[in-house]
C-alpha atoms as a printed R data frame, in Angstrom:
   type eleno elety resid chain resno       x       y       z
1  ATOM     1    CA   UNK     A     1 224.237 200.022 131.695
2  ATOM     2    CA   UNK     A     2 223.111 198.400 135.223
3  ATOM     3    CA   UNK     A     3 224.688 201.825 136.787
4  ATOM     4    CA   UNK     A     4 222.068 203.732 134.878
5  ATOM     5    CA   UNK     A     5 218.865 201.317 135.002
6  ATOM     6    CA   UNK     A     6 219.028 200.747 138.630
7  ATOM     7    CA   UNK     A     7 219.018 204.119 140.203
8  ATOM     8    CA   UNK     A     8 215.699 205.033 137.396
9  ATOM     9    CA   UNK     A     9 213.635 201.339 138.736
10 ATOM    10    CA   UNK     A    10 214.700 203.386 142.512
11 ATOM    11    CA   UNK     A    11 213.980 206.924 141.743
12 ATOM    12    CA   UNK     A    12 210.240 206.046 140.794
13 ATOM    13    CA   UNK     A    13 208.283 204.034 143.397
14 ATOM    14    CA   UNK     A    14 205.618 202.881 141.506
15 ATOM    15    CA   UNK     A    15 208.152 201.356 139.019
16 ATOM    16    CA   UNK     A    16 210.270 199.930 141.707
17 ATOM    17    CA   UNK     A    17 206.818 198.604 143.085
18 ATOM    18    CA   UNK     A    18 206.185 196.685 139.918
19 ATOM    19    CA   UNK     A    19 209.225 194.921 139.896
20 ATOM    20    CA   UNK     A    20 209.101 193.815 143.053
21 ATOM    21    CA   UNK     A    21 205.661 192.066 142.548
22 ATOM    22    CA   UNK     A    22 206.918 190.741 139.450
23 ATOM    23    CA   UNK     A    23 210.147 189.660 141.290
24 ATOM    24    CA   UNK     A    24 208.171 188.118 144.158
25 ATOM    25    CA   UNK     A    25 210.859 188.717 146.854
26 ATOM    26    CA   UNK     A    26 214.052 188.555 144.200
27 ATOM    27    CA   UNK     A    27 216.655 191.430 143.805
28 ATOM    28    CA   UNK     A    28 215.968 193.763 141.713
29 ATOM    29    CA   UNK     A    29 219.636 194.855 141.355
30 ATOM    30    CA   UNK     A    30 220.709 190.958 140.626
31 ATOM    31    CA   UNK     A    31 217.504 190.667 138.248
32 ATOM    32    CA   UNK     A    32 218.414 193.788 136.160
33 ATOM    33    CA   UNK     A    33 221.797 193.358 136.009
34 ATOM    34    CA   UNK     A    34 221.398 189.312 135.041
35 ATOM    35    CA   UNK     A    35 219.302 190.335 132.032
36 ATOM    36    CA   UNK     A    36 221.655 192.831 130.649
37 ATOM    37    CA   UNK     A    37 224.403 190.666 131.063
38 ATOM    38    CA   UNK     A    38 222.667 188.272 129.048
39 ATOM    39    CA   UNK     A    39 220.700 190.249 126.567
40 ATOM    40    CA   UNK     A    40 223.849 190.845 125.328
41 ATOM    41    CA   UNK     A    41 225.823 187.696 125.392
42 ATOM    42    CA   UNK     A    42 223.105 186.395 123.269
43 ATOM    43    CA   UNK     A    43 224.182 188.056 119.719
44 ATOM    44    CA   UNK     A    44 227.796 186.739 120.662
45 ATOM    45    CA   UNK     A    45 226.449 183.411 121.164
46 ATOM    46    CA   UNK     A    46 224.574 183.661 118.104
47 ATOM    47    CA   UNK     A    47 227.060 184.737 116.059
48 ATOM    48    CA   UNK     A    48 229.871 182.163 117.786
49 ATOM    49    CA   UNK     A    49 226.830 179.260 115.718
50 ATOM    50    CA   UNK     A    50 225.439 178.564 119.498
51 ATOM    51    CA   UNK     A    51 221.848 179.237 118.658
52 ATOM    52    CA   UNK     A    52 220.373 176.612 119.842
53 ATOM    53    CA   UNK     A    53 217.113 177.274 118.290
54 ATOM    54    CA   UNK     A    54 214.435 174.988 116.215
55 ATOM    55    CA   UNK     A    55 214.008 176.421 112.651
């Protein structure tokens, strides 16, 4: 998924612009590809009885 997402934050500036003020100076290839990577670990975790969550 980071193989697709990456090259469409580079191909439009403005977008690319917006991450890197959000970013402040971080990697926007290491950002991206940290929250996919973890976006989807989450349901595993969650499924594994690791939500750590207050109900």
């Amino acid at each position: 998924m980071i193989e697709k997402t990456f090259p469409l934050i580079q191909s439009d500036k403005e977008l690319e612009n917006e991450f890197k003020q959000f970013l402040k100076g971080r990697e926007i290839f290491k950002f991206v590809k940290d929250t996919i990577e973890n976006s989807q670990a989450r349901p595993q975790l969650d499924w594994l009885g690791a939500n750590t969550s207050a109900s």
